[in-house]
N, C-alpha and C positions, 0 to 999 in steps of 0.2 A: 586395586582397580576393580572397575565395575562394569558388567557388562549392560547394554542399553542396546535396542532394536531402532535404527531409523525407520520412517514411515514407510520408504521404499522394500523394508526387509531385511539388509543389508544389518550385521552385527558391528560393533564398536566400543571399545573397551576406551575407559575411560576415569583418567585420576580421580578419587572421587577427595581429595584433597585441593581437586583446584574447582571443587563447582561453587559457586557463588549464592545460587539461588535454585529453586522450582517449582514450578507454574503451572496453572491448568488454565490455558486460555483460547478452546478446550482446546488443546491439543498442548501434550504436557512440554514444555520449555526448558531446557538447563541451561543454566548460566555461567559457564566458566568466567573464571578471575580474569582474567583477561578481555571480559564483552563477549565472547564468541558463544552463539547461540547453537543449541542444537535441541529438534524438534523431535519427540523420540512418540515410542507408542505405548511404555510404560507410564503408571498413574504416579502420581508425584508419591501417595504413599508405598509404592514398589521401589520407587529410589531410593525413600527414607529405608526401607527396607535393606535394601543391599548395599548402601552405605555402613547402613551398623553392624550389620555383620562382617562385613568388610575388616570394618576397625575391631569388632571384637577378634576375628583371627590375627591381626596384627599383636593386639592385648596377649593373645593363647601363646604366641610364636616370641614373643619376650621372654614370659616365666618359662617356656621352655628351655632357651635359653639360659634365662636365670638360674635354674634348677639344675640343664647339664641333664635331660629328661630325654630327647628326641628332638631328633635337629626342626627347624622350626621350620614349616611350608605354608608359602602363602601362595595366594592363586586367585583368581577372578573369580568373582561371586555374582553369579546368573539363578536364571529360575531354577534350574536342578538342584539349585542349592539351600533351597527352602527361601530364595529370595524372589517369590510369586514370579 
């Protein structure tokens, strides 16, 4: 999951496996799979952003696993997380 700011402030975490698409029109657009819009105040390159890294902790949280290393923690990935 991803965290994302609506315009009113208001925080929302959010699959980043069900977005579809996003937008800068200007005001940046996501698109869940499902149609359902949501109008946020990150730039579409801050989603790409906390999307990958998103998935890269799932990637970390597998070989963990794999390996038998350190049980695997995944968590919402916001701007404290180097996701702008």
């Amino acid at each position: 999951m991803i965290l994302v700011t609506r315009l009113n402030g208001d925080s929302l975490a959010v699959n980043a496996d069900l977005i579809q698409r996003v937008e800068a029109t200007p005001d940046t657009v996501v698109t869940l799979v499902d149609g359902s819009k949501l109008v946020v105040t990150e730039s579409v390159d801050t989603i790409i952003d906390r999307v990958r890294m998103f998935r890269a902790s799932v990637v970390a949280a597998a070989e963990d696993l794999r390996l038998g290393t350190s049980p695997p923690e995944l968590r919402l990935v916001g701007p404290e997380d180097g996701g702008k």
